[in-house]
KELOMI-822503 format. One line per field, with one value per residue (C-alpha): residue number from 1; residue in one letter; x, y, z. Coordinates in Angstrom, 1 decimal, decimal comma. Each point is the difference from the previous one (the first is absolute). Example, Ala and Ser with C-alpha at 12.3 -4.5 7.8 and 13.67 -1.06 7.14 Angstrom:
% residues 2
num <- c(1 2)
residuo <- c(A S)
x <- c(12,3 1,4)
y <- c(-4,5 3,4)
z <- c(7,8 -0,7)
//
This chain:
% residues 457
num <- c(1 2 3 4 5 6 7 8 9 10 11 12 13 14 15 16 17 18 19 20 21 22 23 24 25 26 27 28 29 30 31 32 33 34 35 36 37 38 39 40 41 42 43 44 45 46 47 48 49 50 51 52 53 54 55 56 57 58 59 60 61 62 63 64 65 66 67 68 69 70 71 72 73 74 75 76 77 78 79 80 81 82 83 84 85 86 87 88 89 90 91 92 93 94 95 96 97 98 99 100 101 102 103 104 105 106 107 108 109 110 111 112 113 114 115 116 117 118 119 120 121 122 123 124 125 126 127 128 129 130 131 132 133 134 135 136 137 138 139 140 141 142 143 144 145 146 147 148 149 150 151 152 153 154 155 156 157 158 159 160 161 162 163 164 165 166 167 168 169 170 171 172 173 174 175 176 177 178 179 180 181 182 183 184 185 186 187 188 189 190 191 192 193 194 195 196 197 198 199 200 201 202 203 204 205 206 207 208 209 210 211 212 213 214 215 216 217 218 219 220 221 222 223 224 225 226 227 228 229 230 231 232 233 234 235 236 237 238 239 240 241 242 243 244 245 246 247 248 249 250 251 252 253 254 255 256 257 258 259 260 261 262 263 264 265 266 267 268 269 270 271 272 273 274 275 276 277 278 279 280 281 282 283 284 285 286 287 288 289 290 291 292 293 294 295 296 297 298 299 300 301 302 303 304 305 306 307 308 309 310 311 312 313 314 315 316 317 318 319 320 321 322 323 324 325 326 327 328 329 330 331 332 333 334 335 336 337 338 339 340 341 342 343 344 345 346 347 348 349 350 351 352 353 354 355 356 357 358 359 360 361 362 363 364 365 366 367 368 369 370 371 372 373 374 375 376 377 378 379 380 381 382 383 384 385 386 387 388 389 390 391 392 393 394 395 396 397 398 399 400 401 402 403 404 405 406 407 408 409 410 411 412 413 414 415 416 417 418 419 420 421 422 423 424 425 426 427 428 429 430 431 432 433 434 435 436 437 438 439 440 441 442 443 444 445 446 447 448 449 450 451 452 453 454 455 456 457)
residuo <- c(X X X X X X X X X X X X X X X X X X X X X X X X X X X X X X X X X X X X X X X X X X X X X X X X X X X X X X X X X X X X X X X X X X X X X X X X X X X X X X X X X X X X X X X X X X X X X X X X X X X X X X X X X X X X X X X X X X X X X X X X X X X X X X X X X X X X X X X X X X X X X X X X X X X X X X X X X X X X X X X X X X X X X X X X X X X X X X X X X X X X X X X X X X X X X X X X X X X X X X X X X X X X X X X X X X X X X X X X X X X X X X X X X X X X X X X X X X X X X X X X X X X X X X X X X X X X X X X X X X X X X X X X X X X X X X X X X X X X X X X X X X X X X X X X X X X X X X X X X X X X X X X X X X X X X X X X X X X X X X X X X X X X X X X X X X X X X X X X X X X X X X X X X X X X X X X X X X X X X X X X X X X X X X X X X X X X X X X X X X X X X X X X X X X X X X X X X X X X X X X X X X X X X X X X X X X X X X X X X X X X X X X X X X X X X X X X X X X X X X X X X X X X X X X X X X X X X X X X X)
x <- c(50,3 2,1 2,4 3,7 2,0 3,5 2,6 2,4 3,2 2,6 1,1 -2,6 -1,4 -4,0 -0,9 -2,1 0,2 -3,4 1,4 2,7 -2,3 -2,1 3,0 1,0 -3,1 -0,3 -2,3 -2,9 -0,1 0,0 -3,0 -1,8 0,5 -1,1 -3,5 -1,0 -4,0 1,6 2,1 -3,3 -2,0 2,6 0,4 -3,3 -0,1 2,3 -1,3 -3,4 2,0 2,1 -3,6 -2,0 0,8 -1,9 -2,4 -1,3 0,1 -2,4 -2,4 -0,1 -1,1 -1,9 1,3 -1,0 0,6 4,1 -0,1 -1,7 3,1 2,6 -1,0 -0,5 3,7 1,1 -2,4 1,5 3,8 -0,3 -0,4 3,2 1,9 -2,5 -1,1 2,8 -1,1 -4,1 0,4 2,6 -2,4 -3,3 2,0 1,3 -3,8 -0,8 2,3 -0,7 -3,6 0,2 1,5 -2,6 -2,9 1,3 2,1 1,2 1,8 4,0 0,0 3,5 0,2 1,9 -2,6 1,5 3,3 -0,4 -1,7 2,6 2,6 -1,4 -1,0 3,8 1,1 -2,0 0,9 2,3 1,9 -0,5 -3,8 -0,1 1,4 -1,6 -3,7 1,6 0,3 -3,7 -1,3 2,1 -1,8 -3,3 0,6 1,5 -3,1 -2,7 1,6 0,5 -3,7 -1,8 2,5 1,7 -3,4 -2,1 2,9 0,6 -3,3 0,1 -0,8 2,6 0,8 1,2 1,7 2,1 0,7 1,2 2,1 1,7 0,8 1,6 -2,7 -1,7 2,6 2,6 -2,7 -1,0 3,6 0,5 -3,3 1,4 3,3 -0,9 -2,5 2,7 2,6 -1,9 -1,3 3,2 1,6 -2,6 0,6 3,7 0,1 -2,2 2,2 3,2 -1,8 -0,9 3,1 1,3 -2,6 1,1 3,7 -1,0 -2,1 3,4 2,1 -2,4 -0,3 3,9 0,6 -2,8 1,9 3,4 -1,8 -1,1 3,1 1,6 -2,0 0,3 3,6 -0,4 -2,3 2,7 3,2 -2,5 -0,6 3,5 1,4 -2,9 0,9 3,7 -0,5 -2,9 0,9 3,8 -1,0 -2,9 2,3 2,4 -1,6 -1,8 3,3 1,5 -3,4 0,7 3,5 -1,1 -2,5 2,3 2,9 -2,1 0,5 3,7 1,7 -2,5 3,5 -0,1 -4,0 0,2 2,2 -2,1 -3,0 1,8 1,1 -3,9 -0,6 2,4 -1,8 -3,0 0,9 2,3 -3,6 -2,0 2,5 0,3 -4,0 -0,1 2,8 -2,4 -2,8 1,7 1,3 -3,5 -1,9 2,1 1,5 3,2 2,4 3,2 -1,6 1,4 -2,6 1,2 -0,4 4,0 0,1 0,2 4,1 3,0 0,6 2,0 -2,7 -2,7 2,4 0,8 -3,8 -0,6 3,1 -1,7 -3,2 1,9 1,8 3,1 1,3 3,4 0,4 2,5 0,9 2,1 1,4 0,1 -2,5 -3,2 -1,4 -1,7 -3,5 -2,8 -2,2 2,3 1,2 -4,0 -0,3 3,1 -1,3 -3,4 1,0 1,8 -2,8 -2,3 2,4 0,6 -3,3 -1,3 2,3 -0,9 -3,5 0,4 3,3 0,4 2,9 2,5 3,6 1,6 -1,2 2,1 -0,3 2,3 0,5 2,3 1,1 1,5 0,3 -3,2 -2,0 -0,6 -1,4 -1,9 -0,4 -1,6 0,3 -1,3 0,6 -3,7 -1,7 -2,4 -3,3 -2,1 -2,1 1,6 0,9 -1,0 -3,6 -0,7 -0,3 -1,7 3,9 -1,0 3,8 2,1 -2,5 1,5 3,5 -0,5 -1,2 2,7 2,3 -1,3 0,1 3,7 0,0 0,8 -1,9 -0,8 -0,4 -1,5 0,0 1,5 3,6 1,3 2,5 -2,9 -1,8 -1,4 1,9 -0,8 2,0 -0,2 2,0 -0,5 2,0 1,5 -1,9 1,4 1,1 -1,2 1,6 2,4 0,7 2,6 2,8 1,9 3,9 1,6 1,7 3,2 2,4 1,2 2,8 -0,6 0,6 3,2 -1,9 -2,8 -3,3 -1,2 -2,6 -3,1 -2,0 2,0 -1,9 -0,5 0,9 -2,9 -1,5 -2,5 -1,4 -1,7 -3,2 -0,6 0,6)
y <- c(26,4 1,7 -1,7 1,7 -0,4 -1,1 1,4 -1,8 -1,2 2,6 -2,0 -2,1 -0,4 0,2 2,2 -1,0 1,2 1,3 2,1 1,4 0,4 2,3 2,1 0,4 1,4 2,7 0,6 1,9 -2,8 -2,7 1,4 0,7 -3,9 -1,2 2,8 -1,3 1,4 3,5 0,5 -1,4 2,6 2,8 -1,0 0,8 3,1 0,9 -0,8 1,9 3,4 -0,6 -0,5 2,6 2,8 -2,8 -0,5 3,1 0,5 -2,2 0,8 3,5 -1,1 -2,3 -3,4 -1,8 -3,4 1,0 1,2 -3,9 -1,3 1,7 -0,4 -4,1 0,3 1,1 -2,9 -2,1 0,8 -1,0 -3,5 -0,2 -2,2 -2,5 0,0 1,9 -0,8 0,0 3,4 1,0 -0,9 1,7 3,3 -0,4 -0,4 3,4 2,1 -0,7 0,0 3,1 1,7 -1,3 1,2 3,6 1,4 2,8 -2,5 -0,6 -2,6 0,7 -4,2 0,0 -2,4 -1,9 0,4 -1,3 -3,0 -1,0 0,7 -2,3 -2,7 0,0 -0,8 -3,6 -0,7 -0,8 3,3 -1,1 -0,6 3,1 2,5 -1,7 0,8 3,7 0,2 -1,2 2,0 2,9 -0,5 -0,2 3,3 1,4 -1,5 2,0 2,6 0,5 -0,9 1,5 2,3 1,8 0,8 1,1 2,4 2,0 0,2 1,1 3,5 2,9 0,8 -3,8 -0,9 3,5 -0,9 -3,6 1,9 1,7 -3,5 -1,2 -1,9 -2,8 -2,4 1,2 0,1 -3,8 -0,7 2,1 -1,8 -3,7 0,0 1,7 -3,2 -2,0 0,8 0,6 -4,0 -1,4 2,2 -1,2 -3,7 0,0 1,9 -2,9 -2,6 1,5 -0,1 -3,9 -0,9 1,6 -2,1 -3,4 0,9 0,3 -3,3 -1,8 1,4 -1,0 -3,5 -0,3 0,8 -2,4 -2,5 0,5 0,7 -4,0 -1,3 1,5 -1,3 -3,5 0,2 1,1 -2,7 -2,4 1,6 -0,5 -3,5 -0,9 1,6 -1,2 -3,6 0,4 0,3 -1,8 -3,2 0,1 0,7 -2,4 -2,7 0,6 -0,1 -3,2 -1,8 1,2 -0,8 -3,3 -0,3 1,3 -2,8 -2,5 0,5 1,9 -3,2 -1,0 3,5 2,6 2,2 -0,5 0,4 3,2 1,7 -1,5 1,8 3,0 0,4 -0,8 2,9 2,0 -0,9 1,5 2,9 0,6 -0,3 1,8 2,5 -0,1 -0,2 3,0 2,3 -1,6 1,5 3,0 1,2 -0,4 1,8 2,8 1,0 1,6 0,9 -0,6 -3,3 -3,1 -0,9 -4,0 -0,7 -1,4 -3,4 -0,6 -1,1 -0,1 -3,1 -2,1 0,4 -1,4 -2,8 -0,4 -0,9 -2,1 -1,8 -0,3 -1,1 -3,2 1,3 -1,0 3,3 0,5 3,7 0,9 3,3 0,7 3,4 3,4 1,3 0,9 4,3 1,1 0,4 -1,3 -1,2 -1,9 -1,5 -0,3 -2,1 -2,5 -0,1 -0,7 -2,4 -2,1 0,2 -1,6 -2,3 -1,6 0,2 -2,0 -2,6 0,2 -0,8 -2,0 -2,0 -3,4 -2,0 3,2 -0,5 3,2 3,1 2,5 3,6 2,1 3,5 1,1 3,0 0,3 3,6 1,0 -3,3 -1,2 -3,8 -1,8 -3,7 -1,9 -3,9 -2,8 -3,4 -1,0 -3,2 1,3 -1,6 -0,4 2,9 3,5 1,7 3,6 -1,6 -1,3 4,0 2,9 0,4 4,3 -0,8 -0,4 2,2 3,3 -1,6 0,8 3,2 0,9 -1,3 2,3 3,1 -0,6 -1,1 -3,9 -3,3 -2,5 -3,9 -2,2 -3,9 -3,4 -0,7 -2,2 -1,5 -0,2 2,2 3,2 3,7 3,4 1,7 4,5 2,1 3,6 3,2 2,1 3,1 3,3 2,7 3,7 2,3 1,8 4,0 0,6 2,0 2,6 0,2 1,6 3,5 -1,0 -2,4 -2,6 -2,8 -3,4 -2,3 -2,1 -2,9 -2,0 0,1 -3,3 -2,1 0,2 -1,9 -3,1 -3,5 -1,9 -3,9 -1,9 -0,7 -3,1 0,1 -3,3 0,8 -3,5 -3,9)
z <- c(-144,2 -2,4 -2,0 0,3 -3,1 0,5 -1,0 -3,0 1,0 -1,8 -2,7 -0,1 -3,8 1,0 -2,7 -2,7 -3,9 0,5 3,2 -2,4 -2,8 2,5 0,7 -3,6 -0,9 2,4 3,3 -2,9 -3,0 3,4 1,2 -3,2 -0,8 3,7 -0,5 -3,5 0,7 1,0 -3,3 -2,0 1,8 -0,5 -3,8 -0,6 1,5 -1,5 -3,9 1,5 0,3 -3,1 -1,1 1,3 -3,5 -2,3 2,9 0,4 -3,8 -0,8 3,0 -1,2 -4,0 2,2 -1,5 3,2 -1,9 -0,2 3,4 1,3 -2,3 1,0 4,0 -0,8 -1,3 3,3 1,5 -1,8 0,6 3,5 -1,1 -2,6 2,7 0,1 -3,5 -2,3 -3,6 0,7 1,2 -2,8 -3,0 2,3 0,2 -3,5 -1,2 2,8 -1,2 -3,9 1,0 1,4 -2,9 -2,3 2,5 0,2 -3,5 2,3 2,6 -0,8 3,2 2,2 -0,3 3,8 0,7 -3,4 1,4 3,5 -1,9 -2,4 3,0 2,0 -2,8 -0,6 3,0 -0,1 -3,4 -2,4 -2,1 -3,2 0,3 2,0 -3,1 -2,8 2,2 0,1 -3,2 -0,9 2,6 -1,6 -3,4 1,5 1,8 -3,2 -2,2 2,5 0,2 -3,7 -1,1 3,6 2,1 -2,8 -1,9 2,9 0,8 -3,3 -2,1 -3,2 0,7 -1,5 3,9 0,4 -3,2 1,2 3,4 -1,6 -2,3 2,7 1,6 -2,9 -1,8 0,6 -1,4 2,9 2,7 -0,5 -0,1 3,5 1,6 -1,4 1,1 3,6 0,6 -1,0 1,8 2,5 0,8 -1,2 3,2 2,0 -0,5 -0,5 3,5 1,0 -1,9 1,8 3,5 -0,5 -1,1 3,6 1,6 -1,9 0,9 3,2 0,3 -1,6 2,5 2,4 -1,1 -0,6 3,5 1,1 -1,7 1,6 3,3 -0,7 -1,2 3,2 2,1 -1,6 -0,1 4,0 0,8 -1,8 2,4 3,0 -0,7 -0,6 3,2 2,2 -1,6 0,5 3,8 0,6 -1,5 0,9 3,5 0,3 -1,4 2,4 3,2 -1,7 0,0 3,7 1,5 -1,8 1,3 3,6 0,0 -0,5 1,9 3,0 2,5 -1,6 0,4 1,9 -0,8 -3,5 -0,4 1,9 -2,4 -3,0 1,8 1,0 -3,7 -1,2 2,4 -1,8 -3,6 1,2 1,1 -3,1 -2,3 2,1 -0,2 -4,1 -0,1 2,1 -2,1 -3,4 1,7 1,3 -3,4 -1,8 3,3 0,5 -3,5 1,1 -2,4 2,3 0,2 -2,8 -2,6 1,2 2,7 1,5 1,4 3,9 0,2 -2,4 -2,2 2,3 2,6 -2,4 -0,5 3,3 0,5 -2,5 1,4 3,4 -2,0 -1,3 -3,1 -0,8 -1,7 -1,7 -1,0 -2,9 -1,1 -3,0 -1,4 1,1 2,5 -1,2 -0,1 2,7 -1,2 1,9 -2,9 -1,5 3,1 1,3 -3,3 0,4 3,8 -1,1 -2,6 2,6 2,6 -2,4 -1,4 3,8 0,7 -2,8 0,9 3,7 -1,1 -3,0 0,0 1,3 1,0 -0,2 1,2 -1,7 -0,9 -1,8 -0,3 -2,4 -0,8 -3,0 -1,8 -3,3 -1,6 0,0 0,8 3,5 0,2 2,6 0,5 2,0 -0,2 2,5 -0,7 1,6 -1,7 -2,8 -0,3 -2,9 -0,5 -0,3 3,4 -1,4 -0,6 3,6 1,4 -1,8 -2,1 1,7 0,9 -2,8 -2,0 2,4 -0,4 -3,6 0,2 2,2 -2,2 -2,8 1,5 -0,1 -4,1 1,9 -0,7 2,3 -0,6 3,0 -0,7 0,3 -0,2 -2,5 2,7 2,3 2,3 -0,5 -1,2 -0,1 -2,3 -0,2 -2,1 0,5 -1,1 2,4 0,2 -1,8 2,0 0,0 -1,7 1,6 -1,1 -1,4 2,3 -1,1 -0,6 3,1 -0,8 2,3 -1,0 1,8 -0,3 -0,6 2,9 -0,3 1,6 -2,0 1,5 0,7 -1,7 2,1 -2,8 0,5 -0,3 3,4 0,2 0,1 3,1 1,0 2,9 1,9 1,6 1,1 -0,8)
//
């Protein structure tokens, strides 16, 4: 069967650097670099045309040994991927072989070109320019002491036709700088096309990076929500099934509540593992990048109530802004908090849970009075739990300290700043005027009594 491609969700960022690369370049350079053979194939036919004057030349004055080395040349070219400076010093030797086989041939050096093109494109610029220039000067020294020579004799109708070109003086100087400036185009055309190809490659590898990190930083969120609602919900039902056990054949009443709300927990994780799921699966952008707990505040409280806590909830200052990361995090926070004393706490008679503003600081607390043991209660578990709680405290510029009370017990202590708002445009003055109202407006940014709230005894 064939496999049909599905199509990305819009939005969705599937698209590599090399996918981006490919549409930079253009649908002709794309498919030149995916048919390397091809391009080899066509760059030799093409030297052999550019080729085919000298060719023929020296066929004709029947130099058959300049016709076998220039046709090698175009042999060899085919091979410059594979082996770029073998093949450079072989046609080098060719094409300055050539001219010393047959006075009368110039050479049209494309094949010298395509060489040092390529060679520069493997290796470094500097190395590449100071071979042009050597290459130059051996160019320069055959053709002085061979080319030049076997071209004007010292016949009258020679030394007059090299008068007319301006002497030989001006004619060396012509044939030296063309060879020069010829190979140093060639490989600084070369150098300019590798230093694309590195930029490339570093672009490519940056975004390999971030891709990584990304995906680290990913895996971490995943981790920490999955953790968040596994182990507060797991710790939950532990302790009703505990409690239903217990008082099952004292108060069937009160054990089926306990069970009814274990019920409940269930459902409430298998519903936050499904919306964890949900957002990674479908990749909708309406969708939140956290995944929102199951029920407010008070009903996480309200279970871990049922569950045997005895919660006393405290709020202090004005009401917190409506954004649901920062309230995920003090939700969050909490959730772990509780749980870890659900699971870890012994002997607890009071647990207290308090939110405060000031300005621009908002603290949690969260205190139980439970006997503490010897060793460290964040190194019975895997400590996954208060790690998260301080990276959720960072992404708000807050701190969090997890640890024993001096008064006894165990404290969790957040401070996290409130998050800024966007910035709104500015508006513009009205053109009408209007009165001022004879009544003052009233404060709607006026600080609430403190509230406490008892969740249980």
């Amino acid at each position: 069967m064939n496999e049909i491609p599905s199509k990305q969700t819009p939005g969705a960022p599937e698209v590599s650097f090399d996918d981006l690369s490919a549409l930079r370049v253009g649908r002709f350079r794309g498919f030149m670099r995916r048919h390397p053979r091809l391009v080899d194939t066509l760059v030799v036919l093409l030297y052999c045309i550019l080729s085919v004057p000298s060719i023929l030349d020296s066929a004709f004055s029947a130099h058959w040994l300049t016709v076998g080395l220039l046709v090698l040349t175009g042999v060899m070219l085919y091979f410059r991927r594979r082996w770029p400076m073998p093949v450079l010093v072989l046609v080098v030797l060719a094409d300055n072989g050539a001219t010393l086989l047959d006075s009368s041939y110039l050479g049209s050096s494309v094949g010298l070109w395509i060489a040092l093109y390529t060679a520069s494109t493997r290796y470094s610029a500097r190395r590449m320019f100071i071979l042009a220039v050597l290459v130059s000067a051996l160019q320069g020294l055959i053709f002085i002491v061979f080319g030049l020579p076997g071209l004007f004799t010292s016949s009258p109708e020679d030394q007059a036709a090299l008068a007319e070109l301006g002497g030989k003086v001006l004619l060396i100087s012509i044939g030296l700088a063309s060879m020069l400036g010829s190979n140093i185009a060639a490989v600084g055309i070369g150098a300019a096309v590798r230093n694309h190809r590195l930029h490339d490659a570093e672009l490519n590898n940056w975004a390999v990076r971030v891709q990584t990190l990304a995906q680290v930083r990913e895996r971490n969120r995943i981790a920490r929500e999955m953790h968040d609602v596994v182990a507060h919900s797991l710790s939950v039902m532990i302790a009703l099934s505990d409690g239903a056990a217990v008082v099952l054949k004292r108060d069937p009443v009160r054990a089926g509540e306990v069970l009814n709300e274990l019920s409940g927990t269930g459902r409430r994780a298998l519903g936050d593992m499904r919306r964890v799921i949900g957002v990674l699966r479908t990749g909708d952008n309406g969708a939140p990048l956290e995944p929102q707990p199951g029920g407010s505040l008070q009903e996480m409280l309200a279970g871990f109530t049922v569950a045997g806590l005895p919660l006393r909830y405290t709020t202090t200052g004005p009401a917190l802004p409506e954004d649901a990361t920062f309230l995920l995090t003090i939700h969050r926070i909490i959730q772990e908090s509780l749980t870890n004393v659900l699971r870890y706490g012994r002997n607890v008679s009071t647990v207290e849970v308090s939110v405060c503003r000031s300005g621009e600081d908002v603290t949690v607390r969260i205190h139980d009075d439970g006997v503490h043991q010897g060793a460290r209660r964040e190194m019975i578990g895997s400590a996954q739990g208060i790690r998260g709680m301080k990276e959720r405290a960072a992404l708000f510029d807050g701190t969090l300290a997890a640890g024993p009370d001096p008064r006894g017990g165990w404290t969790v202590l957040a401070t996290l700043k409130l998050p800024c708002p966007a910035p709104c445009p500015e508006k513009k003055p009205a053109q009408h005027t209007q009165e001022p109202a004879t009544d003052p407006a009233p404060d709607l940014a006026a600080t609430p009594a403190p509230t406490t709230q008892n969740q249980g005894s």
